[in-house]
FISELUM-139635 format. One line per field, with one value per residue: residue number from 1; residue in three letters; x, z, y of N, C-alpha, C, O in turn. Coordinates in nm, 3 decimals, decimal comma. Each point is the difference from the previous one (the first is absolute). Last residue first. Example, Ala and Ser with C-alpha at 12.3 -4.5 7.8 and 13.67 -1.06 7.14 Angstrom:
<ronus>
nr <- c(2; 1)
rest <- c(SER; ALA)
n_X <- c(1,285; -0,022)
n_Z <- c(0,708; -0,024)
n_Y <- c(-0,225; -0,683)
ca_X <- c(0,082; -0,089)
ca_Z <- c(0,006; 0,000)
ca_Y <- c(0,119; 0,119)
c_X <- c(-0,077; 0,090)
c_Z <- c(0,073; 0,000)
c_Y <- c(0,109; 0,120)
o_X <- c(0,051; 0,104)
o_Z <- c(0,017; 0,066)
o_Y <- c(0,111; -0,002)
</ronus>
This chain:
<ronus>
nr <- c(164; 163; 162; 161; 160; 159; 158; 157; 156; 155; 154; 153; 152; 151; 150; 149; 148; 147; 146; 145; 144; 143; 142; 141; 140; 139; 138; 137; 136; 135; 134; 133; 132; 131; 130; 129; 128; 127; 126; 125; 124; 123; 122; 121; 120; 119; 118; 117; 116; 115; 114; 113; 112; 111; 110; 109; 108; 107; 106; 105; 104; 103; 102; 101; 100; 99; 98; 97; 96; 95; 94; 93; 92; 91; 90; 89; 88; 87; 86; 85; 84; 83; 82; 81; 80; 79; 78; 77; 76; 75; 74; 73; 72; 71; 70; 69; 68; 67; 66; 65; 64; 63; 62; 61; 60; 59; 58; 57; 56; 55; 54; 53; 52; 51; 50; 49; 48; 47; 46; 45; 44; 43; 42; 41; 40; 39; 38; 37; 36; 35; 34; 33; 32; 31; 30; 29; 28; 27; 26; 25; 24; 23; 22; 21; 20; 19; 18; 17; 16; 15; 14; 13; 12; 11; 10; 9; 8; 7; 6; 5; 4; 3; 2; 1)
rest <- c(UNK; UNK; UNK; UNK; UNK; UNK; UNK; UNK; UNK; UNK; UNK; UNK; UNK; UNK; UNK; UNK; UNK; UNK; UNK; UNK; UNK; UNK; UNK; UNK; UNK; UNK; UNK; UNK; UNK; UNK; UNK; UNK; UNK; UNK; UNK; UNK; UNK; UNK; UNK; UNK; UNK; UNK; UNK; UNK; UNK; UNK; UNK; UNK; UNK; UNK; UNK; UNK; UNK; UNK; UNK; UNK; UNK; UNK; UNK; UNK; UNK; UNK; UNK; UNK; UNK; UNK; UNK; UNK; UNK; UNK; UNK; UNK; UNK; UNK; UNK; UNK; UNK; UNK; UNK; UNK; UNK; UNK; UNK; UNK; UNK; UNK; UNK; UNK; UNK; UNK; UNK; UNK; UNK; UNK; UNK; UNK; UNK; UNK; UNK; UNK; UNK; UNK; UNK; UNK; UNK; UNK; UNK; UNK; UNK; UNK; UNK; UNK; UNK; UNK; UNK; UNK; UNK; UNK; UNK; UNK; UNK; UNK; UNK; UNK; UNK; UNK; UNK; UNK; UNK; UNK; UNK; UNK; UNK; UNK; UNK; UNK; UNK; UNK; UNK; UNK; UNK; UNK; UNK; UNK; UNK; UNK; UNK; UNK; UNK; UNK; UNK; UNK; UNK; UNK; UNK; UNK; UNK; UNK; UNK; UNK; UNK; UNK; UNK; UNK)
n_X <- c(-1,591; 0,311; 0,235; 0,529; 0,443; 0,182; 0,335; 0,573; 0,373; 0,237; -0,162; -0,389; 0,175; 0,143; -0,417; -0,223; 0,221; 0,094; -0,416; 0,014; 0,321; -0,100; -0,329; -0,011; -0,258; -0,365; -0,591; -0,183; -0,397; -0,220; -0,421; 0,298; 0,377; -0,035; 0,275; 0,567; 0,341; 0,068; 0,425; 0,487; 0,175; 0,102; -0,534; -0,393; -0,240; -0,164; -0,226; 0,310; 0,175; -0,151; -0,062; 0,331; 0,022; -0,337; 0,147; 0,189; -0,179; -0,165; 0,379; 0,138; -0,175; 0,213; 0,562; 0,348; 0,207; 0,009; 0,100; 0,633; 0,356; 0,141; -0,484; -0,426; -0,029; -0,246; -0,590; -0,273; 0,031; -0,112; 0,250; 0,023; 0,068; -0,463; -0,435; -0,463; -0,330; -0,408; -0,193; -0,186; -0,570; -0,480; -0,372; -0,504; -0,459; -0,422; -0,411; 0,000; -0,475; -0,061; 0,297; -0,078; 0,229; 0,196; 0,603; 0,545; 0,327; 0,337; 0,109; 0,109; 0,055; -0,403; 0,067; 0,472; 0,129; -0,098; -0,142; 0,223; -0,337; -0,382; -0,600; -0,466; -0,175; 0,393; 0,637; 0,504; 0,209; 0,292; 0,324; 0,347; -0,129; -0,275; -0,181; -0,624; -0,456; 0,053; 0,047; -0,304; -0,568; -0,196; -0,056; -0,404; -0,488; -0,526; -0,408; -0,314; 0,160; 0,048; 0,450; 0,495; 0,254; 0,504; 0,336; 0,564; 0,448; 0,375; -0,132; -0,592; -0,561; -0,425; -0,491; -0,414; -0,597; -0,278; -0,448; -0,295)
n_Z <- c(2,155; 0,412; -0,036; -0,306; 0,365; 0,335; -0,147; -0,168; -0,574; -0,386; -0,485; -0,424; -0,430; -0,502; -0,465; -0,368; -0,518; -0,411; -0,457; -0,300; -0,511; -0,528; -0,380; -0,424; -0,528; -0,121; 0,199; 0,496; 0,453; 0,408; 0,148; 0,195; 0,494; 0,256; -0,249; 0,038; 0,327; -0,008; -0,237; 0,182; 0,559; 0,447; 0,361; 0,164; 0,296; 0,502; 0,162; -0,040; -0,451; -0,413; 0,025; -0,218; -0,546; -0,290; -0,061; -0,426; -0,490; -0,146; -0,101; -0,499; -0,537; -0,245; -0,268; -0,491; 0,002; 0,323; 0,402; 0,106; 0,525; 0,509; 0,191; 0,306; 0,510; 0,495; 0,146; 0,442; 0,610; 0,355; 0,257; 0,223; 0,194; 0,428; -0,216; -0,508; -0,271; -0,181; -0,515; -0,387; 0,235; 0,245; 0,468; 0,263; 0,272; 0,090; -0,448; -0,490; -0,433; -0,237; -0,494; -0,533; -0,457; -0,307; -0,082; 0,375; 0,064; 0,350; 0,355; 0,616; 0,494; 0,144; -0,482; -0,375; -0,664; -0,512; -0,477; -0,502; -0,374; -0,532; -0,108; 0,250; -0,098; -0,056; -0,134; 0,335; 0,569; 0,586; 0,444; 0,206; 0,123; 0,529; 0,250; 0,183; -0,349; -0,569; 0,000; 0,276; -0,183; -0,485; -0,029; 0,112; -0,186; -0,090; -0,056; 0,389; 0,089; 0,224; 0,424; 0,356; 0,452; 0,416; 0,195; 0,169; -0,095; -0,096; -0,583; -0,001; 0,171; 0,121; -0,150; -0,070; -0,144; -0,409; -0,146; -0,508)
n_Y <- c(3,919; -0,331; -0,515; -0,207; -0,013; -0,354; -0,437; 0,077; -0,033; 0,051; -0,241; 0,228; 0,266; -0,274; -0,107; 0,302; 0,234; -0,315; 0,056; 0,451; 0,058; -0,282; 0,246; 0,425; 0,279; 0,504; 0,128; -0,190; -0,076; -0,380; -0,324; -0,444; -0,295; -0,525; -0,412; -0,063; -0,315; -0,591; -0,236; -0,119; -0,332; -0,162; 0,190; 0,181; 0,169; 0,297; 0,589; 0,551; 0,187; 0,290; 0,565; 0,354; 0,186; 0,472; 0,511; 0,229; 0,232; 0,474; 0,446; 0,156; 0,243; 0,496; -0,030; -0,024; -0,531; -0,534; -0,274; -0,089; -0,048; 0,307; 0,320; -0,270; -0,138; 0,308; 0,094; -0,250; -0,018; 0,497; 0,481; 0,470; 0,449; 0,006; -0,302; -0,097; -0,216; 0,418; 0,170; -0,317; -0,166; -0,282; 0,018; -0,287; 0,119; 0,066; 0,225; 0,046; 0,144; 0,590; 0,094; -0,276; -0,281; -0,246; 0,208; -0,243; -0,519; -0,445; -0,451; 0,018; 0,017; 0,408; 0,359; 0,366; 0,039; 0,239; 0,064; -0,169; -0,449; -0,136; -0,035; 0,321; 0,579; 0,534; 0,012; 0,103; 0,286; -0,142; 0,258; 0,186; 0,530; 0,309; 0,497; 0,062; 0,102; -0,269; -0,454; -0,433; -0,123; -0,335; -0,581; -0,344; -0,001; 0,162; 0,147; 0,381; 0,668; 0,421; -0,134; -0,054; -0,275; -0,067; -0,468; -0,101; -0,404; -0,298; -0,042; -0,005; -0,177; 0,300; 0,113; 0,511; 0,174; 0,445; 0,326; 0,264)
ca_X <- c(-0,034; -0,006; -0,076; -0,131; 0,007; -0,072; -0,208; -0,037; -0,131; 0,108; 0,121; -0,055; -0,078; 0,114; 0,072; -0,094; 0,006; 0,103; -0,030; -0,120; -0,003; 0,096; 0,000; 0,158; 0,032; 0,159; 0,037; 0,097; 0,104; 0,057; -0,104; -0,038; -0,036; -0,044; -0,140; -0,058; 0,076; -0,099; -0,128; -0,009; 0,008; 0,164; 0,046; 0,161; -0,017; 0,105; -0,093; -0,056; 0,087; 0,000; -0,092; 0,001; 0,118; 0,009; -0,095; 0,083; 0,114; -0,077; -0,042; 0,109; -0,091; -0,120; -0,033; -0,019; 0,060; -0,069; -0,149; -0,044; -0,053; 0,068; 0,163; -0,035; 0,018; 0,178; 0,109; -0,068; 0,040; -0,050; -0,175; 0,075; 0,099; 0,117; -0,047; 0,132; 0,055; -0,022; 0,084; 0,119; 0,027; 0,155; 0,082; 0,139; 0,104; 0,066; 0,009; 0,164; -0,037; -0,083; 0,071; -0,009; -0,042; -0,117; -0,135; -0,089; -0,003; -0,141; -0,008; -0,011; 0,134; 0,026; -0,145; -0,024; 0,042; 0,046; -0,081; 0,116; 0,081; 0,150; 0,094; 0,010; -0,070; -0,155; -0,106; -0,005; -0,083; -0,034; -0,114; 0,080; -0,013; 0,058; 0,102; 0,127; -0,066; -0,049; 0,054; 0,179; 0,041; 0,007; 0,156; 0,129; 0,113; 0,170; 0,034; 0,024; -0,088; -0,096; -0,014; -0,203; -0,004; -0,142; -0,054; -0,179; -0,063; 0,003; 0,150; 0,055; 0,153; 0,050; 0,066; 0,066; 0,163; 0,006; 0,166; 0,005)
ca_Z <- c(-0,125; 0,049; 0,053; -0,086; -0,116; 0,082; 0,076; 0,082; 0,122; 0,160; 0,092; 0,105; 0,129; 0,101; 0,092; 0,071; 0,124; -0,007; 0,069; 0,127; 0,138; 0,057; 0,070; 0,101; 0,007; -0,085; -0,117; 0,019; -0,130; -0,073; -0,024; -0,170; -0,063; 0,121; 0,037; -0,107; -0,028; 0,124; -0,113; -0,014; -0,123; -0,090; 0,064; -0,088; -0,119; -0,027; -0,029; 0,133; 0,127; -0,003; 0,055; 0,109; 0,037; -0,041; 0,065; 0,160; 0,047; -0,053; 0,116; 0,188; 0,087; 0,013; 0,184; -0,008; -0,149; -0,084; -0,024; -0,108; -0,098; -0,041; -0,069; -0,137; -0,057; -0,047; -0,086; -0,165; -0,114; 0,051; -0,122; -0,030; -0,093; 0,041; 0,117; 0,062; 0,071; 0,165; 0,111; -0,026; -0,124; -0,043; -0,141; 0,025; -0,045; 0,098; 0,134; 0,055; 0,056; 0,080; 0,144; 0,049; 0,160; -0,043; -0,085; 0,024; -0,086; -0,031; -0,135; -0,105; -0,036; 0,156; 0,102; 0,082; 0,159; 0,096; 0,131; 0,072; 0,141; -0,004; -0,108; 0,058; -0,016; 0,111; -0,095; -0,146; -0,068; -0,125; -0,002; -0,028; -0,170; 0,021; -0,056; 0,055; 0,156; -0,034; -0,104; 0,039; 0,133; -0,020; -0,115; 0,112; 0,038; -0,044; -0,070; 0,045; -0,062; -0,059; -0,118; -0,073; -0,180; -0,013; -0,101; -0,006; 0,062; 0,134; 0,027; -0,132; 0,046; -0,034; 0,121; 0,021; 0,040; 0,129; 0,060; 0,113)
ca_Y <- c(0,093; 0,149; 0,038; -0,027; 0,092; 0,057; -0,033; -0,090; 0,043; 0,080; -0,094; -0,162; 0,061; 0,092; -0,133; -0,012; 0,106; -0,011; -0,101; 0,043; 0,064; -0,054; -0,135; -0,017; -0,153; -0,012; 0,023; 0,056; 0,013; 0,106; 0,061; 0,015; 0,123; 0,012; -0,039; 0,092; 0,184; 0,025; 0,001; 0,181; -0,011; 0,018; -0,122; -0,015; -0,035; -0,154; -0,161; -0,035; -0,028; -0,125; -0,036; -0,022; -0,053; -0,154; -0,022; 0,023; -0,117; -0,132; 0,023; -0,090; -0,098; 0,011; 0,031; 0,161; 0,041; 0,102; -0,030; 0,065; -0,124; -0,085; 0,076; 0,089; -0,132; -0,049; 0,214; -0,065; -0,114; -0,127; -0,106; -0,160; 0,007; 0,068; 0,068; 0,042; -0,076; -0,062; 0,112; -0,020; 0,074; 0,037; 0,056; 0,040; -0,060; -0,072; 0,047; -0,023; -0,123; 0,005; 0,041; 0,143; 0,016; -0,044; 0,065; 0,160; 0,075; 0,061; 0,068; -0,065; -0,050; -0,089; 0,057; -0,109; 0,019; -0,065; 0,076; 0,083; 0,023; -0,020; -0,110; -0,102; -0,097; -0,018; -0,014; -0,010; -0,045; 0,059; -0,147; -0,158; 0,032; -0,096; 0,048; -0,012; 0,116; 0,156; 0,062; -0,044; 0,049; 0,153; -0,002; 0,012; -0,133; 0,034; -0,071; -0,185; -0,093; 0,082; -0,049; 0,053; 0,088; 0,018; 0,142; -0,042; 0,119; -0,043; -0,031; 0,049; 0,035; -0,063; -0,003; -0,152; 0,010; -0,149; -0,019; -0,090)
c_X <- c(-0,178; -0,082; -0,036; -0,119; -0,128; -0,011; -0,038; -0,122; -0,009; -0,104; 0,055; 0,080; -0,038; -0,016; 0,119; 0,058; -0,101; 0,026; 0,127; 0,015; -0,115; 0,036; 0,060; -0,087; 0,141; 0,066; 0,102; -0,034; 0,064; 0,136; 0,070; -0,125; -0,038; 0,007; -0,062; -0,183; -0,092; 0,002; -0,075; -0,138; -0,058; -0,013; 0,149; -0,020; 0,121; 0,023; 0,016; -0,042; -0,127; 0,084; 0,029; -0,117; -0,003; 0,071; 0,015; -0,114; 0,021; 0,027; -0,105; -0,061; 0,046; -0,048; -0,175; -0,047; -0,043; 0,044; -0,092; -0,161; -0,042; -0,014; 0,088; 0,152; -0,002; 0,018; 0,129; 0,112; -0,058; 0,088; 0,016; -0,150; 0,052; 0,130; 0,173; 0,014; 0,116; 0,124; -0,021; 0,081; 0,154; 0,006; 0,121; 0,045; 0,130; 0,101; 0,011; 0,037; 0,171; -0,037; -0,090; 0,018; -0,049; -0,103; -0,152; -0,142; -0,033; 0,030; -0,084; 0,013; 0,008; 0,044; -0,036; -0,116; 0,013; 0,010; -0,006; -0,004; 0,088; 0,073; 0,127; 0,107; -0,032; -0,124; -0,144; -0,112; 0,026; -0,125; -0,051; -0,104; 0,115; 0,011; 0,109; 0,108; 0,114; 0,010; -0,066; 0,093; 0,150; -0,011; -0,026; 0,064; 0,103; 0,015; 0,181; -0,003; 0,068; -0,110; -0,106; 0,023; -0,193; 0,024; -0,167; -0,034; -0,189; -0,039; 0,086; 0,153; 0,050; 0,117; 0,142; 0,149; 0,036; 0,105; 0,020; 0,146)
c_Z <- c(-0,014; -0,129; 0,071; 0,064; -0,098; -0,089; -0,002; 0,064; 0,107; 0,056; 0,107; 0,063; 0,076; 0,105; 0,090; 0,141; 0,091; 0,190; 0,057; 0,076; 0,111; 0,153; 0,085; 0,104; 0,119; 0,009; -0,051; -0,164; -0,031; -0,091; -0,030; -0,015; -0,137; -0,085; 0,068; 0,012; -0,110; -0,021; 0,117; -0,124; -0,088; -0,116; -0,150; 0,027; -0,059; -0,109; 0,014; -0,007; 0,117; 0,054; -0,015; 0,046; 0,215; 0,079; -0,016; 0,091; 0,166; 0,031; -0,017; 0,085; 0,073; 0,081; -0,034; 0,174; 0,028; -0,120; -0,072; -0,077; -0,134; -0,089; -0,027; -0,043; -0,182; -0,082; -0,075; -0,098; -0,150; -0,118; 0,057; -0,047; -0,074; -0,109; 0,088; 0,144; -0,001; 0,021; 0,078; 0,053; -0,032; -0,129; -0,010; -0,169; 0,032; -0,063; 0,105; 0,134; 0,109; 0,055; 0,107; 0,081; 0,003; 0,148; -0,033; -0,131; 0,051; -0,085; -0,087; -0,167; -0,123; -0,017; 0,117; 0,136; 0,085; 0,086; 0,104; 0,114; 0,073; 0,163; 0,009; -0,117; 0,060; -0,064; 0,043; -0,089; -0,155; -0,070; -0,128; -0,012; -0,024; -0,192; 0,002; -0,063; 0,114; 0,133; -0,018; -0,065; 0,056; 0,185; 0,020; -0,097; 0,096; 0,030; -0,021; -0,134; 0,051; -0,093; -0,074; -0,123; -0,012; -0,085; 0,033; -0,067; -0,040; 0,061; 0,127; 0,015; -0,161; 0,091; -0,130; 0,077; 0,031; 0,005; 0,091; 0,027)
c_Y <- c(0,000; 0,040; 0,183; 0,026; -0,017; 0,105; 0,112; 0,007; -0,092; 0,011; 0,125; -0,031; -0,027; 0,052; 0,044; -0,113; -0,042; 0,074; -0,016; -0,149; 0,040; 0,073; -0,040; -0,137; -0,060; -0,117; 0,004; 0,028; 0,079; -0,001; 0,119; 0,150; 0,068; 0,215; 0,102; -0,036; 0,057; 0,160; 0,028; -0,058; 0,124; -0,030; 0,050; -0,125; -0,004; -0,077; -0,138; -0,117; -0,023; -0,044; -0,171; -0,101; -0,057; -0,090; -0,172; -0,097; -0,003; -0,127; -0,103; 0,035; -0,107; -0,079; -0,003; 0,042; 0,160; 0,050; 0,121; -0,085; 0,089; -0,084; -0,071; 0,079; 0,067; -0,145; -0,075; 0,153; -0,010; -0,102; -0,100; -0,063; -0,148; 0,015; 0,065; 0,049; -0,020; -0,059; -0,074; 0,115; 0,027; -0,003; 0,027; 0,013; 0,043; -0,083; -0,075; 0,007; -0,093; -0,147; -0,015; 0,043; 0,123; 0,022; -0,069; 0,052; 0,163; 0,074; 0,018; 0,116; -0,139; -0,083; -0,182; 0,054; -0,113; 0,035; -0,061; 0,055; 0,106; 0,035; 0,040; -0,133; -0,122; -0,101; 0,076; -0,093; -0,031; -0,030; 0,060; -0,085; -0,165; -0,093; -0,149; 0,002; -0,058; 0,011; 0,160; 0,139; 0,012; 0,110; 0,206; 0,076; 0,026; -0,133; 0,003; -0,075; -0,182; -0,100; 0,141; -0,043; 0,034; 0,093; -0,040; 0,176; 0,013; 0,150; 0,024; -0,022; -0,061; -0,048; -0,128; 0,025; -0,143; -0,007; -0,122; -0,036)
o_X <- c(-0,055; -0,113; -0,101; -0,070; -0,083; -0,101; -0,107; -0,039; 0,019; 0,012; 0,057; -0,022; 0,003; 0,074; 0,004; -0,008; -0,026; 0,054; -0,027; -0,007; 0,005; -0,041; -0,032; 0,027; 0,075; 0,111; 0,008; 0,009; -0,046; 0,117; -0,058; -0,034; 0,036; -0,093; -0,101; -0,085; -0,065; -0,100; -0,081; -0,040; -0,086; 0,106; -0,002; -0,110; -0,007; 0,058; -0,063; 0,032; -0,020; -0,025; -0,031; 0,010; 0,018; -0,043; 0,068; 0,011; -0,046; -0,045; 0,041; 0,022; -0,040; -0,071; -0,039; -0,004; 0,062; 0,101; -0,123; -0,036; -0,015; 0,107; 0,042; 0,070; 0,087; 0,118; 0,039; 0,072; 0,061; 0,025; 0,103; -0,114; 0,097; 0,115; 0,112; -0,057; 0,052; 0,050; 0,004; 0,123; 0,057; -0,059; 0,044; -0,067; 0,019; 0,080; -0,087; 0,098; 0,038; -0,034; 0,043; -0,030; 0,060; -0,120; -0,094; -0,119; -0,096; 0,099; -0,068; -0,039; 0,094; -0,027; -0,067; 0,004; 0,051; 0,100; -0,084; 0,082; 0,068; 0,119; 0,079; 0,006; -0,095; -0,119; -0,092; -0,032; 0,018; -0,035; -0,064; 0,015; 0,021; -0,064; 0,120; 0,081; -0,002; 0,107; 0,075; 0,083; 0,062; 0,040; 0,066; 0,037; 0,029; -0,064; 0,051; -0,042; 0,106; -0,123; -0,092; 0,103; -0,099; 0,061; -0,053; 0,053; -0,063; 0,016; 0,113; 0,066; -0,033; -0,014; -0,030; 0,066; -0,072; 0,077; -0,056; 0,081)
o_Z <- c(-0,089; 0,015; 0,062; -0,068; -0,019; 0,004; -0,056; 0,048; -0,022; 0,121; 0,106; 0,121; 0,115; 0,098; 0,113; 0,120; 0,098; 0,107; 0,048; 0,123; 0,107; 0,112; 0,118; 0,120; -0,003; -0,039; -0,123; -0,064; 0,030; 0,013; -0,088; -0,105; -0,068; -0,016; -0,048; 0,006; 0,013; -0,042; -0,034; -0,076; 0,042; -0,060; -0,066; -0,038; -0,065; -0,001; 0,014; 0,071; 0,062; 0,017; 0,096; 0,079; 0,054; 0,099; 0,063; 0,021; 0,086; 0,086; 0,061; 0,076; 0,030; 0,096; 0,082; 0,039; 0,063; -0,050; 0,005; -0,110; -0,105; -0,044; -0,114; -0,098; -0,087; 0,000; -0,112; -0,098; -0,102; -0,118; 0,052; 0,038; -0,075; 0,032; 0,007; 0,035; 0,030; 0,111; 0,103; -0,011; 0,089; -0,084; 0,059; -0,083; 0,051; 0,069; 0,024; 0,063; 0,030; 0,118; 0,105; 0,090; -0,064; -0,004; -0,069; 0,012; -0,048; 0,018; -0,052; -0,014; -0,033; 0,053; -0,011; 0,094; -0,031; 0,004; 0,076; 0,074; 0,102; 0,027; -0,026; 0,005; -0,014; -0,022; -0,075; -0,109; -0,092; 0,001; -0,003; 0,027; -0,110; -0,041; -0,018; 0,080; 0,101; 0,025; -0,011; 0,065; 0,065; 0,025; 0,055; 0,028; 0,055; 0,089; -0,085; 0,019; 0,025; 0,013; 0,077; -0,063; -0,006; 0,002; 0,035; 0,025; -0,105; 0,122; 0,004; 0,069; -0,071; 0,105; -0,056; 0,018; 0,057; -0,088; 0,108; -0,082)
o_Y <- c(0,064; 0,046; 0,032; 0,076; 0,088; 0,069; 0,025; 0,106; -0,120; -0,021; -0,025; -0,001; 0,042; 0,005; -0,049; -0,026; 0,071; -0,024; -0,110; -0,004; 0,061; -0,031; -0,008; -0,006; -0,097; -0,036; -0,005; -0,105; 0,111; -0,036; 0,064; 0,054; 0,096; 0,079; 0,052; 0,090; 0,104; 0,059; 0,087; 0,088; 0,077; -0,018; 0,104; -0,038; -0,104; -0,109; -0,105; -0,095; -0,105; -0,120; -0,070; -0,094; -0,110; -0,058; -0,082; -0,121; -0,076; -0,076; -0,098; -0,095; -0,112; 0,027; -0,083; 0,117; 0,085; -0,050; 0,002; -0,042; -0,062; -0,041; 0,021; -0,023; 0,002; -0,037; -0,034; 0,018; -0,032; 0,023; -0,042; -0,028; 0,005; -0,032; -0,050; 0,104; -0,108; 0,022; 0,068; 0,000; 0,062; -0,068; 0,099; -0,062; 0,110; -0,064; -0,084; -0,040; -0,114; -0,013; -0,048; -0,078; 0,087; -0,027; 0,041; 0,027; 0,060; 0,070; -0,089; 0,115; -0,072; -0,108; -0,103; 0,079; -0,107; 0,072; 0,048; 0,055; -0,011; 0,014; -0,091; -0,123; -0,076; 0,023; 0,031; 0,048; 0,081; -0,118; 0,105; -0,120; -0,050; -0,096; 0,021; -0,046; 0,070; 0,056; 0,096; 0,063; 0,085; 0,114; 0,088; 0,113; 0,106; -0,057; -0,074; -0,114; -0,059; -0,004; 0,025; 0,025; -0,073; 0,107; -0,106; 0,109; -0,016; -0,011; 0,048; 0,078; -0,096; 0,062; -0,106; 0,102; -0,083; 0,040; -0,017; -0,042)
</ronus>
């Protein structure tokens, strides 16, 4: 049985045949679109690497199924560099050395934006880490995640946090 869903996928609208309706986003994203920056690591829904953003709220990919997605919007850490030039949350991560071995910066990254959107940072980095407790860094680069969170916050403008 073949069913088709209607995504826009990092601002371009796609129609994906589903072969089986149990695939997750995470493994749709990754096996049958080649979109491999959205990492699988527990597929449990615990450590967050599988982070996107599904209508612009923050979403475990591996706990969603693609099929219950349909007409959704999706970004995916290929989304949001745009025209060559990394989005603020990118450039803050390099500067602040918000990463170590990278597994689970694109996770972080996603994350990160999605709680800008929210309005959740507000300037304190215990709100920063709160707010991104659901993804974990095994090498423990914290500091610079929250560092890179807050930085990002102060150059981004409305219209920047709200695009993503």
């Amino acid at each position: 049985m073949t069913l088709s869903i209607s995504l826009t996928l990092n601002g371009t609208s796609e129609v994906i045949a589903l072969e089986d309706p149990r695939v997750t986003l995470l493994d749709l994203l990754r096996e049958r679109l080649h979109l491999t920056g959205t990492k699988k690591g527990c597929d449990r829904g615990q450590c967050g690497a599988c982070t996107v953003l599904l209508d612009g709220r923050r979403t475990n990919a591996c706990l969603v199924l693609a099929v219950a997605q349909d007409g959704a919007a999706v970004t995916t850490i290929e989304g949001l560099a745009v025209g060559g030039q990394l989005h603020p949350v990118q450039q803050a991560f390099i500067e602040h050395d918000g990463f170590q071995c990278g597994f689970c910066t694109p996770g972080q990254i996603m994350s990160a934006v999605g709680l800008l959107a929210e309005g959740q940072a507000g300037d304190d980095p215990e709100r920063v880490r709160e707010g991104m407790s659901g993804n974990l860094c095994r090498c423990g680069a914290y500091a610079g995640i929250t560092e890179a969170v807050l930085d990002a916050q102060a150059r981004m403008t409305d219209d920047q946090r709200d695009a993503a």
